[in-house]
N, C-alpha and C positions, 0 to 999 in steps of 0.2 A: 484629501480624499476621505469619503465616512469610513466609519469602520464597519466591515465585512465580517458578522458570524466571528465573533473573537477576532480576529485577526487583521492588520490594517496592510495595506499598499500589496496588494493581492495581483494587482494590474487589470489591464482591461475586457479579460474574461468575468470576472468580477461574480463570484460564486455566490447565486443564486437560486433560489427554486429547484429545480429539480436536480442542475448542475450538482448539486449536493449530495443529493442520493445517485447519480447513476454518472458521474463524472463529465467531463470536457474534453476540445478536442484542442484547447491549449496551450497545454502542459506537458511535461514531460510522461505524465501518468499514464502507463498503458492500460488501457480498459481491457478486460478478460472477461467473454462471456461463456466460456465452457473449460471441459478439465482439458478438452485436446488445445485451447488458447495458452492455458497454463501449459502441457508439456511438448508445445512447439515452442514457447520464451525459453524454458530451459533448456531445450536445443538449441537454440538459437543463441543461445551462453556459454553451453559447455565448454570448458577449457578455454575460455577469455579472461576466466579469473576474476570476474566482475562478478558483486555482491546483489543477487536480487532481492526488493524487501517488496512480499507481496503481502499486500493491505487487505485480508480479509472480512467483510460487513454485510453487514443486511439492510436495507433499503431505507428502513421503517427506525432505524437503530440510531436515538439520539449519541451516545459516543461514539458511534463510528461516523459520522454526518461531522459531528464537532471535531474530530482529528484528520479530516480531509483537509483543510486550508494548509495544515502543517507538511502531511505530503507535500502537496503543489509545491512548497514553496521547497520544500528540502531539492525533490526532483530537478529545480531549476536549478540550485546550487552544489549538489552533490554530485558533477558529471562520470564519476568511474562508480555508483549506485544506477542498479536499474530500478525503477521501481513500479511497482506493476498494481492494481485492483479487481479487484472481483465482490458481487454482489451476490451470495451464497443463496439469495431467495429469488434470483431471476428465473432461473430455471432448473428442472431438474436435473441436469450435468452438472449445474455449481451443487446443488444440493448436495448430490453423491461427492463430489470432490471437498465436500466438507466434509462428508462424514468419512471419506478414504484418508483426511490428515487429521480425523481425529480433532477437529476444530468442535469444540462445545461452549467458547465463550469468545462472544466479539464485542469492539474489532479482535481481532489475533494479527497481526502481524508474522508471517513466514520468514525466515533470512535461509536462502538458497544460494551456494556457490557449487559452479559443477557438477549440477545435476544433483546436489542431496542437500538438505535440511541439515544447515547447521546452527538452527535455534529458531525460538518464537518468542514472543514477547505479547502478552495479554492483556489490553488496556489502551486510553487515549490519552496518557501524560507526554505531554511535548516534549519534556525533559526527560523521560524515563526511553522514549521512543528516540531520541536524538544517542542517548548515551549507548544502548544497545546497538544503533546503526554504526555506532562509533567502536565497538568492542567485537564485532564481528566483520569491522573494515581492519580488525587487526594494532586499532590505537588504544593504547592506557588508559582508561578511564579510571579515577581514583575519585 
């Protein structure tokens, strides 16, 4: 298989063109296109104990484009991780829902359990974002 945007054996959604900027219907990734998208998922979690990592980006935004393949592919293999997207320049409900978390650098990455923010992580390091999903699922990372 060629390699995909950094990243090789993606499978047969095979992230592409736009797939990039405004996500697939694929994958585990839940596409979010408003803030009431985002606080129906965390209804939809509260109290399951399940960790959401909501991938915060802008359309247009080379690091956030570049750390999508790494989602997909975590999403496929992380099954007690929800993890969720939104693209803060679709419309003006993402807009405001960026500025209501105080998001001013993406991607940002969100990590929500039970309904509250319990950390962010700002940047598109695969290893930096793998360790942090790993530190607020509760494992040692050292």
């Amino acid at each position: 298989m060629e390699k995909i945007h950094e990243e090789d054996a993606i499978g047969p959604d095979r992230l592409v063109g736009d797939v990039l900027y405004y996500g697939d219907n694929h994958s585990a990734v839940v596409q979010l296109h408003s803030g009431e998208d985002v606080r129906q998922l965390i209804e939809q979690h509260k109290g399951d104990g399940k960790l959401i990592v909501l991938d915060v980006g802008l359309k247009h935004c080379g690091p956030c484009v570049k750390v999508y393949p790494t989602v997909v592919k975590l999403s496929r293999q992380m099954d007690t991780v929800v993890f969720a997207r939104m693209n803060g320049d679709e419309n003006e409900s993402c807009m405001r829902f960026l500025r209501d978390m105080n998001v001013v650098e993406v991607p940002t990455f969100l990590f929500l359990r039970d309904g509250e923010i319990c950390g962010r992580y700002v940047g598109s390091g695969k290893g930096e974002l793998i360790g942090e999903i790993l530190r607020y699922q509760g494992v040692r990372v050292t």
